[in-house]
C-alpha positions as CSV (number, residue, x, y, z in Angstrom):
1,X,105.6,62.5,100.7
2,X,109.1,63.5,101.5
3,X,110.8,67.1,101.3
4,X,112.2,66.4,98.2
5,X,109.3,64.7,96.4
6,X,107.2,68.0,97.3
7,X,110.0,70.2,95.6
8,X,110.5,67.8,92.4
9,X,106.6,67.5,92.0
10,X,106.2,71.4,91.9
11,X,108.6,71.8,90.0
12,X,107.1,69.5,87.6
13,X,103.9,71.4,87.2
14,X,106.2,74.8,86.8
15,X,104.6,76.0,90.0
16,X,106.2,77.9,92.8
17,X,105.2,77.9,96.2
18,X,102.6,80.6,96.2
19,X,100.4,78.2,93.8
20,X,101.0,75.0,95.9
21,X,100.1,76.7,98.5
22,X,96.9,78.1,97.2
23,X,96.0,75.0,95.1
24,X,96.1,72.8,98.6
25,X,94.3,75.5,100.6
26,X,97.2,76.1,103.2
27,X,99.7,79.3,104.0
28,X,103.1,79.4,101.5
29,X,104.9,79.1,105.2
30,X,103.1,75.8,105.5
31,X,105.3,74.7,102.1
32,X,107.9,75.8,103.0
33,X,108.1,74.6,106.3
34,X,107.6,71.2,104.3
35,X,110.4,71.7,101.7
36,X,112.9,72.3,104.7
37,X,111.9,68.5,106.4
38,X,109.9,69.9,109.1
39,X,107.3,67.9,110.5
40,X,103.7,69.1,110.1
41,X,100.3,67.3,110.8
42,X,99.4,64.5,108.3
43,X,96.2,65.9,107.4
44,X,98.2,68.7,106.1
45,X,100.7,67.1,103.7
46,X,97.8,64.7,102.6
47,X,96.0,67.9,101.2
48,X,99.1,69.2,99.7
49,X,100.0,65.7,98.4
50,X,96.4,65.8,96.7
51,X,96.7,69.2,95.4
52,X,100.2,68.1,93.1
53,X,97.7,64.6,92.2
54,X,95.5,66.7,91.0
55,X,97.6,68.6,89.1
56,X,99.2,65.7,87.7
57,X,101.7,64.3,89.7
58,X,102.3,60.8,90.4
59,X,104.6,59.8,93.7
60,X,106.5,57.0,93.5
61,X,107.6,55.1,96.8
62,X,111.4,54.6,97.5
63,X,111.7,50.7,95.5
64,X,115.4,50.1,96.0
65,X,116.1,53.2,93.5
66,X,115.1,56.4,96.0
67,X,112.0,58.4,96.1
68,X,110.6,60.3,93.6
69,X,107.7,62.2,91.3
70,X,106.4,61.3,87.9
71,X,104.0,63.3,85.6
72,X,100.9,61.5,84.8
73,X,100.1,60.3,80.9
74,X,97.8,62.5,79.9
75,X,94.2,61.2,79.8
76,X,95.0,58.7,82.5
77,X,93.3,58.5,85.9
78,X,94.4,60.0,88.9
79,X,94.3,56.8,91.6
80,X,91.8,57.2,94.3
């Protein structure tokens, strides 16, 4: 998950960074930290990766077109 695809997905949700940061368990400098393109430990942006999932988010992988978030149909699985 890049910088950008963090802010894009939250804002999709209508969350700020207070509620990322208490959906995926981890401090709101921990976001933000990850909004400005600082590095953190993997294990950490999986679990706040999982938290926007969960919440609906889909990430799509840079194809050619850039990197970016989707919402997911409603009723539709989140991939495991």
């Amino acid at each position: 998950m890049l910088a950008v695809q963090c802010r894009m997905a939250r804002a999709a949700v209508g969350w700020g960074v207070r509620e990322l940061a208490k959906a995926a368990g981890v401090s709101v400098d921990t976001v933000s930290r990850l909004e400005k393109g600082e590095s953190l430990l993997p294990r950490t942006v999986e679990v706040i990766q999982r938290a926007l999932e969960t919440a609906g988010v889909e990430f799509i992988a840079e194809n050619g077109g850039g990197a970016g978030v989707r919402l997911r149909k409603r009723g539709a699985e989140a991939p495991l």
